[in-house]
Structures are given as structure tokens and as C-alpha cells.
C-alpha positions as CSV (number, residue, x, y, z in Angstrom):
1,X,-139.6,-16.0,-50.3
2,X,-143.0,-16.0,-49.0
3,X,-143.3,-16.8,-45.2
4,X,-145.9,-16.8,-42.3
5,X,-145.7,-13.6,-40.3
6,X,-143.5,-15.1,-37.2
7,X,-143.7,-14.2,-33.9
8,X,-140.9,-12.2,-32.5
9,X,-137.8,-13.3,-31.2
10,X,-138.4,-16.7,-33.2
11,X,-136.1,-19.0,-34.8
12,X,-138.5,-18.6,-38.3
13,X,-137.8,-15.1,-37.9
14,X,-133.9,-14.9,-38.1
15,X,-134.4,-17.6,-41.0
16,X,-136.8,-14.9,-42.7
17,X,-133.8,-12.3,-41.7
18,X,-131.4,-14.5,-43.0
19,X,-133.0,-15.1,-46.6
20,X,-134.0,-10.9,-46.5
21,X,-132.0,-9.0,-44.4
22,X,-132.2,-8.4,-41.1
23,X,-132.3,-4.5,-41.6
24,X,-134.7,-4.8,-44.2
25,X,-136.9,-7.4,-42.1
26,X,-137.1,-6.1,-38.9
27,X,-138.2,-2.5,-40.6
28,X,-140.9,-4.4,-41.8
29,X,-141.7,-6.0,-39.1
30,X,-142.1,-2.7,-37.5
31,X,-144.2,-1.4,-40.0
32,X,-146.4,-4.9,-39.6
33,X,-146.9,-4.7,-35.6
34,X,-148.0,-0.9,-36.1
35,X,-150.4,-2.1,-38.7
36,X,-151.7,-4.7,-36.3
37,X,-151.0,-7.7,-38.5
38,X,-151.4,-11.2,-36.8
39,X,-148.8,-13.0,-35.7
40,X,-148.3,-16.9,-36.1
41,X,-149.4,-19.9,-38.4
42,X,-152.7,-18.6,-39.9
43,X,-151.7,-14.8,-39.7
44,X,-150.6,-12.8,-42.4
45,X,-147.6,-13.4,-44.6
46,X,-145.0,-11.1,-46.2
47,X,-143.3,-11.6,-49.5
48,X,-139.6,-10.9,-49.4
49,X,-137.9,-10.1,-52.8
50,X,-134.4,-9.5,-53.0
């Protein structure tokens, strides 16, 4: 799954957690907001695989 990085507390997010994890996810997601990646529709994107 490749998806837009969403911003938090979204709906797009728990469908991202859904498909990936939500462990998994929201570890990345830390990782992301440390890294200062931007958020919404022309941000960055994370590939999940699974």
C-alpha cells in the first residue's frame, strides 16, 4: 500500500493503520514527525508492506 503521509488523528490514517498495523504505523509515524516529513496531500508518502 502506498499512501500520502496523513495528518494525525485522521480518518486516512486509521485506514493506513488498518491495511498496516496500527503498532507498526504509528511507530512510523513517529519516526516521520521526528524526521520532519510533511504532512497532507502533496507531502511525503510511506509504502507499507506487509
Amino acid at each position: 500500500m502506498v499512501s500520502n503521509f496523513h495528518m494525525p488523528l485522521s480518518t486516512m490514517l486509521m485506514m493506513v493503520a488498518a491495511f498496516g498495523g496500527y503498532e507498526f504505523v504509528m511507530k512510523a509515524y513517529d519516526v516521520a514527525v521526528k524526521e520532519k516529513y510533511r504532512f497532507g496531500a502533496y507531502g511525503d508518502a510511506m509504502l507499507i508492506l506487509k
